[in-house]
C-alpha positions in Angstrom: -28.0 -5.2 36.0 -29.1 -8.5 36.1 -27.1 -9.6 32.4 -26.3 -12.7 31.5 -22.7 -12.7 29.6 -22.0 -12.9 26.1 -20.5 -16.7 26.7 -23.8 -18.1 28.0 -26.7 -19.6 26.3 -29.9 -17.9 25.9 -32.4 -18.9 23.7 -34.2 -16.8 20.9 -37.6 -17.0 22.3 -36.5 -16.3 26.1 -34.7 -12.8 24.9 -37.1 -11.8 22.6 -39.4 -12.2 25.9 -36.9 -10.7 28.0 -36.4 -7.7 25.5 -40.2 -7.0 25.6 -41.3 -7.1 22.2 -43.8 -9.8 22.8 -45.4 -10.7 26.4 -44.9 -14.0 26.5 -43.0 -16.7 25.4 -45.3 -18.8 24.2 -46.1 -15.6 21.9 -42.4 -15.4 20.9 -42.2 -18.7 20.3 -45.1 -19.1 17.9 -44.0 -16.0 16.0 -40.5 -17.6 15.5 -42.3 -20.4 14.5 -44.4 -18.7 12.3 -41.8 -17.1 10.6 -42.0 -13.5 11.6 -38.2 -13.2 12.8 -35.5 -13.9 10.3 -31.9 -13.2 10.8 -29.4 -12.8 7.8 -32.9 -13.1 5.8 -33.4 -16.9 7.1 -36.0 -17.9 9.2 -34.9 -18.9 12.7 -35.6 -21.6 15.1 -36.9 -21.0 18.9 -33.7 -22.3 20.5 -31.1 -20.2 18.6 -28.6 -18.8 20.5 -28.4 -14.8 19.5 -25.6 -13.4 20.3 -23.9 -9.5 20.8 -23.7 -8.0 17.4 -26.7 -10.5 15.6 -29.1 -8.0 13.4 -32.9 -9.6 13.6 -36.1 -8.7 11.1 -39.1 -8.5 13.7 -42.5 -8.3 12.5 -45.4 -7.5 14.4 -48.8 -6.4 13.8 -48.5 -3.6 10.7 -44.1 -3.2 12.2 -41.5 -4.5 10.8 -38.3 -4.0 13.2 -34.3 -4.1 12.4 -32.9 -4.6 15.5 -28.9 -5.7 16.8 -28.7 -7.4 19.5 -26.8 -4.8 22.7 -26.7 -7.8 25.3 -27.9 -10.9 26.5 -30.3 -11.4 29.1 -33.2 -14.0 30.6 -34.3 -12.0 32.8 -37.8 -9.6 32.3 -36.8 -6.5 33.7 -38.8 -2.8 32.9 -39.2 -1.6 29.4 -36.2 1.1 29.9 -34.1 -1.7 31.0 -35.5 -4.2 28.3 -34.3 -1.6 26.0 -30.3 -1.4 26.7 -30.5 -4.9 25.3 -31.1 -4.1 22.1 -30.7 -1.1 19.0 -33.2 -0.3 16.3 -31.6 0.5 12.9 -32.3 4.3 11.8 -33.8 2.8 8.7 -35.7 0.7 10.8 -37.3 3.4 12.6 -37.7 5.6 9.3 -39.8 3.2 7.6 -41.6 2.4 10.7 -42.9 6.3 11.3 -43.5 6.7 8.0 -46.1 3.6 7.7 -47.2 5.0 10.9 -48.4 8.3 9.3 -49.6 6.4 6.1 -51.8 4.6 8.6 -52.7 7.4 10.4 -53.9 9.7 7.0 -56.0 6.4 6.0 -53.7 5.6 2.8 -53.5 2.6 3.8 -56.7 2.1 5.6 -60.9 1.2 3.9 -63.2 4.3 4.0 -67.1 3.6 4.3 -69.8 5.7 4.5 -69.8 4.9 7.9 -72.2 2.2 9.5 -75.2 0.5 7.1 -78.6 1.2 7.1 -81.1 -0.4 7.9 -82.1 -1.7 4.5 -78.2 -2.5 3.6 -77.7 -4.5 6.8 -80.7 -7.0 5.6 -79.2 -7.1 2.0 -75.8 -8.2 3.7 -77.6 -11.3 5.7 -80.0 -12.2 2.7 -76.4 -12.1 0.7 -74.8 -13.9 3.8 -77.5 -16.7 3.9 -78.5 -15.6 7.4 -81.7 -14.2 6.9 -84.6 -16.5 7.1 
């Protein structure tokens, strides 16, 4: 496999890339940025250097990830291969499924009545401004 070793320098937004959790780099780099990776509960930079053994905080979308880092690579390879680079926590995964199932009984989620009427959607633009 195409690894880089754990003496060389990769950069946080290239493996994050290379590991598959976003699809680009610009993407990984503007949620570095944005502070949606921390590691040791700090927010980190773009050109931090993980290494072997580093545990990161991932959040995307509704997820929030725990992940160590396995190995060290620049290279994007297939999703089973992007995954020997890194572990998910148990606890990670545990709180994951069970915001999953939250989401998918709608504890979590807005119930309506289903789409407006007729009559409703013209209150909402006359509310709105938008109805001349």
């Amino acid at each position: 496999m195409a690894y880089e070793q754990d003496d060389d320098k990769v950069r946080l937004d290239k493996w994050l890339w290379a590991a598959r959790f976003y699809k680009s780099r610009a993407l990984a780099k503007a949620a570095i940025e944005s502070g949606k990776v921390h590691c040791r509960g700090e927010r980190c930079k773009p050109g931090k250097e993980p290494r072997v053994g580093d545990e990161f905080v991932l959040r995307t979308g509704f997820d929030e990830r725990t992940v160590v880092v396995k190995a060290l690579s620049i290279v994007r390879r297939g999703a089973p291969e992007a995954q020997t680079l890194y572990e998910e926590t148990e606890e990670s995964i545990r709180r994951r499924e069970q915001a999953a199932e939250l989401r998918k009984a709608g504890a979590l989620g807005v119930t309506t009545d289903g789409r407006p009427t007729k009559k409703q959607r013209r209150q909402i633009h006359q509310f709105q401004g938008n109805y001349d």
